[in-house]
N, C-alpha and C positions, 0 to 999 in steps of 0.2 A: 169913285169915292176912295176904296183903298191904294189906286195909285199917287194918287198927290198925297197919299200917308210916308211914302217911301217904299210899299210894300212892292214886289213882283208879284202880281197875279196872272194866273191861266184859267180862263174862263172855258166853261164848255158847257152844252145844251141837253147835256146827258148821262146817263150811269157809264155806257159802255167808253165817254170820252173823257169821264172824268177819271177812270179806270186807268185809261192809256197816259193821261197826264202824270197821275203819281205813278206811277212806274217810269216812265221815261226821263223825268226828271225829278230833282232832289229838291222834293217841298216840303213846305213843316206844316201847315193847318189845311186842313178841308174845311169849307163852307157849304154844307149841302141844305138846300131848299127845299122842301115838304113837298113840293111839286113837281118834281124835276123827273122828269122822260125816267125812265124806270124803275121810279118807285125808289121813293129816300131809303127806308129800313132796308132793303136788300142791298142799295147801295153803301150802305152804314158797315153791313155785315160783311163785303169784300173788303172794302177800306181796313176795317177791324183786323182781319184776316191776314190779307196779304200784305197790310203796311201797317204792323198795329204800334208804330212810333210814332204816327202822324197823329195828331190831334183832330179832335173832330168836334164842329160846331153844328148843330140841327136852327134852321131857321125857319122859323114856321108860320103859319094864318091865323087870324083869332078865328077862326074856325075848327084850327086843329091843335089847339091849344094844349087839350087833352094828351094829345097822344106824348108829348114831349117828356113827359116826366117817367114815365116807361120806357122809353129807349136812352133816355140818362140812365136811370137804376138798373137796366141790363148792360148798360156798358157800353152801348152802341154807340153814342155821342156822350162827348165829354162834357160838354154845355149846350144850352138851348139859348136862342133869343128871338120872343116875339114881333113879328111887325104890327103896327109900324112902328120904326126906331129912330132914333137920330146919329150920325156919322159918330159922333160920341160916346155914343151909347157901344158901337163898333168894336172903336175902335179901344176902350175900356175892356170890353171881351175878349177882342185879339189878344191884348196883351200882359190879361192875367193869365190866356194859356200860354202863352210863349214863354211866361214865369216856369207852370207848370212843366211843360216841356224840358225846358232849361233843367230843373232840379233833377227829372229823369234822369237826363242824359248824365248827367255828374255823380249821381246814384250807382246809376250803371256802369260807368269808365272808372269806378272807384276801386283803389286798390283790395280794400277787401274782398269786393265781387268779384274782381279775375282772381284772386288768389282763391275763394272759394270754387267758382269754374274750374281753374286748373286741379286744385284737390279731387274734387266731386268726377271729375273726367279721367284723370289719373286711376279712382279706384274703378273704374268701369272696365278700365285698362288692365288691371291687374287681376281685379275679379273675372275677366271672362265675360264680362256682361253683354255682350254682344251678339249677332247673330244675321245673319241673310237669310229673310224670307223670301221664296222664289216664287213666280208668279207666272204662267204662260201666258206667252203669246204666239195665236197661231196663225195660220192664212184663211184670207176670204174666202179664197178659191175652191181647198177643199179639204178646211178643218185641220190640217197638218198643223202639228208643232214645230214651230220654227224657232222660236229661243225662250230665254227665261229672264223676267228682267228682276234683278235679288236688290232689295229693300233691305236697310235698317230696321233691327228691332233691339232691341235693349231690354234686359230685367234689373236695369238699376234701380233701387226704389225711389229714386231725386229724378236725376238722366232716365227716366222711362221711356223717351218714346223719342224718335227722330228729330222733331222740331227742338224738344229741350236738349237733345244731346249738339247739334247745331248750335243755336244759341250759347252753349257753352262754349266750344270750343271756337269760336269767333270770339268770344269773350276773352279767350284768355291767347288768343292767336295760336292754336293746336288745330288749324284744319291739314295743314300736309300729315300732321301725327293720325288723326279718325281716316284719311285719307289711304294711310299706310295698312292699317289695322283693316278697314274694309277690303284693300284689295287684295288681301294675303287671305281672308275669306271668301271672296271672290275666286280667287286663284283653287285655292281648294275644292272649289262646289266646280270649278268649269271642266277640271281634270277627272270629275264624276260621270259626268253628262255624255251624254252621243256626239260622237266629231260634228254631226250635220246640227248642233243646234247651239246658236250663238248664244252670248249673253250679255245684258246691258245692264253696266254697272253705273249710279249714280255720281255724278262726280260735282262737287263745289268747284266755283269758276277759279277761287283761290290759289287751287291747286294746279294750274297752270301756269302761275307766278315762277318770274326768274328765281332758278337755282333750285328748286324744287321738283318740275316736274317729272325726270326722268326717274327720280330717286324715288317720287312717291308709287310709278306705275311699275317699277321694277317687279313685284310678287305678279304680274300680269305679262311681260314681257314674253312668254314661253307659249302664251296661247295669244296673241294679240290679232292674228287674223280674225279669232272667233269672238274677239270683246268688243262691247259697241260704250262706248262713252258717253252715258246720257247724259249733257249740261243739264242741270237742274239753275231755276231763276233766282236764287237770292240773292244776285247784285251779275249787273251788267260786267261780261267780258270785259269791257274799255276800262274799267276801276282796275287790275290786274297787267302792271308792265309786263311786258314779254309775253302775255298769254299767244298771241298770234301764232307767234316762232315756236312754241313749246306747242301747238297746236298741230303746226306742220312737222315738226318733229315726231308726233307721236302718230300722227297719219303715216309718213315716210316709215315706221316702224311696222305697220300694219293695223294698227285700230284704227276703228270706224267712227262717225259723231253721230249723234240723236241729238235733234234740238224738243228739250221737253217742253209740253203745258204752250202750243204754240194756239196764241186766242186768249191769252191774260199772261199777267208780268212782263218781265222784261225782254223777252221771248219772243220779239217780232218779226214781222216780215224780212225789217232789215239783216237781222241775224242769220238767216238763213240764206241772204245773198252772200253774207261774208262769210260763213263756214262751209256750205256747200257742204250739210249735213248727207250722210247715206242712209239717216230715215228723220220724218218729223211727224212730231207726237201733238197728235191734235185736243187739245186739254178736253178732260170730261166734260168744262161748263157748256160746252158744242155739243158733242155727245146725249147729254142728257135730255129725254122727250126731243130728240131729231126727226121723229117719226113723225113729229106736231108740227113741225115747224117746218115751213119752206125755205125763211134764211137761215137755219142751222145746215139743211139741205142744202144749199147752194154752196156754203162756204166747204164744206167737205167736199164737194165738187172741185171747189178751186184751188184748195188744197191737194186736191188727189193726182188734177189735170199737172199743178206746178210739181210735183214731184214725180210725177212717171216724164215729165219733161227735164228734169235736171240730171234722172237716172236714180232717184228716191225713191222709197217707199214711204205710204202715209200709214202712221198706224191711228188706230180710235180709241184712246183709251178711255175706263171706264162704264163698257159696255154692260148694260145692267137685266136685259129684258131680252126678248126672241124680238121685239119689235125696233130696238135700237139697233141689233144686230143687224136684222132687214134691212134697213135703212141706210146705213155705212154702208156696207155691204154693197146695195144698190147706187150711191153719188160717189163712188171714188176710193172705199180705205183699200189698202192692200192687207193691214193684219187690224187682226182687233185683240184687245186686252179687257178683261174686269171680271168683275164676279160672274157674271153669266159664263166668261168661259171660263174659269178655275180663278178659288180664291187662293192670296200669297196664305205657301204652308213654310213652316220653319221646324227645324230642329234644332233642339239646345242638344251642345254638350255637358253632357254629366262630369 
């Protein structure tokens, strides 16, 4: 039906595959069906989450008619449309949200919003507002602390909190700038620490960009055997010319890679053939009640087996419980992270 519209569509029989479609490629509307293999609202709420540019339609049963106009008003789906319909009816829907869509995106690219970004991220700069939380992470083995991985925190009253200060400065093209700023705090917290305990500092893919990377990791340069590079997923490596070379360059230097959040985003398997990470981070959504679940078990298995086979370490992040811990523990992680073993502490400067 939507292909003889002109549309490219990617169909899939499920949350976990509709998951990996918009991540891996660049699409504009989700159509999710009331029925679909993992449950529509949960599936609503990643989509929400991890791609909240994408439009979302909820298509429902006259059975379930009910629930549609509740996860409109939570925000979870942008429009509802009941079956049964006519192609018409469709394709009318598609294409008041691709309006909608449309208006966003010109909202957002609009010169007062980067000029507002660059403002709003400039006083964060200047204010001080910044700060790395540290977080341990230690061995399965035997509880030792092995490094610290230091988090974004912001007391800007606008820029509060990691996503918004991101979003800003993508907006206004300032990630080598938050880039610079983090690693000179970075830098400062690693010269604190015991020789024996690394540290993994978050890095945007951006910042691999030709002409940039050297310049941005320079406040890190001094300790770089002990710094681990965790890519974070908000846009695929391959969007970043020259990332590769800036990639092997900063390995040739002595930092290490972490592929984060490996099990959602952009973050896949593939990536990890081509970086040939020296740890990968196995997202909390695996993590979480692994003690329940056999295929949570199994994939930490396969995870754990492919990277003591590449010369990796897996870490679990997230670990919440004595039971989750077990667990890991028992199919594969080699370190684990989360509140159960220490929450991220932060110190502001006064």
């Amino acid at each position: 039906m939507l292909d003889s519209g002109g549309h490219v569509v990617e169909a899939t029989a499920d949350a976990r595959g509709a998951i990996n479609a918009f991540e891996s490629r660049d699409l504009d509307l989700a159509l999710v069906s009331d029925d679909v293999d993992g449950g529509a609202p949960e599936l609503l709420v990643r989509l929400r989450d991890r791609r909240p540019k994408i439009m979302r339609m909820l298509l429902v049963s006259p059975a379930r008619r009910d629930v549609a106009p509740a996860l409109v008003s939570a925000g979870l789906a942008h429009r509802s449309l009941a079956r049964p319909f006519q192609a018409e009816a469709l394709e009318r829907e598609i294409g008041t949200l691709m309006e909608t869509a449309e208006h966003i995106r010109q909202a957002v690219s609009s010169q007062p919003e980067r000029e507002r970004a660059d403002r709003l991220f400039q006083e964060c700069l200047d204010g001080r507002c910044f700060a790395l939380a540290r977080q341990p992470i230690v061995s399965v083995r035997d509880s030792e602390l092995c490094a610290y991985e230091l988090l974004l925190r912001s007391r800007h009253p606008v820029l509060s909190g990691p996503l918004e200060v991101l979003d800003a400065v993508e907006r206004c093209d300032r990630v080598a700038d938050l880039g610079r700023a983090v690693n000179r705090l970075a830098a400062a917290q690693v010269a604190a620490f015991p020789a024996s305990v690394a540290v993994f500092v978050n890095t945007h893919p951006a910042q691999f960009a030709d002409g940039q990377a050297l310049a941005t990791f320079e406040p890190l340069l001094p300790f770089a055997a002990r710094v681990v590079l965790e890519i974070t997923e908000r846009a695929p490596l391959s969007d970043f010319h020259g990332a590769e070379q800036a990639l092997r360059d900063l390995t040739a230097l002595g930092f290490r890679m972490a592929v984060d959040d490996i099990g959602s985003g952009y973050n896949s398997l593939a990536v990890l053939a081509e970086l040939q990470p020296a740890y990968i981070k196995a997202d909390m959504s695996i993590v979480r009640r692994v003690h329940d679940d056999p295929r949570k078990q199994r994939l930490i298995h396969l995870l754990g087996s492919f990277a003591s086979a590449t010369g990796a370490e897996l870490i679990a992040e997230g670990v919440e419980t004595p039971e989750e811990l077990d667990a890991v523990a028992r199919h594969g992680a080699h370190l684990v992270q989360g509140y159960h073993i220490g929450k991220p502490v932060v110190e502001w400067d006064e």
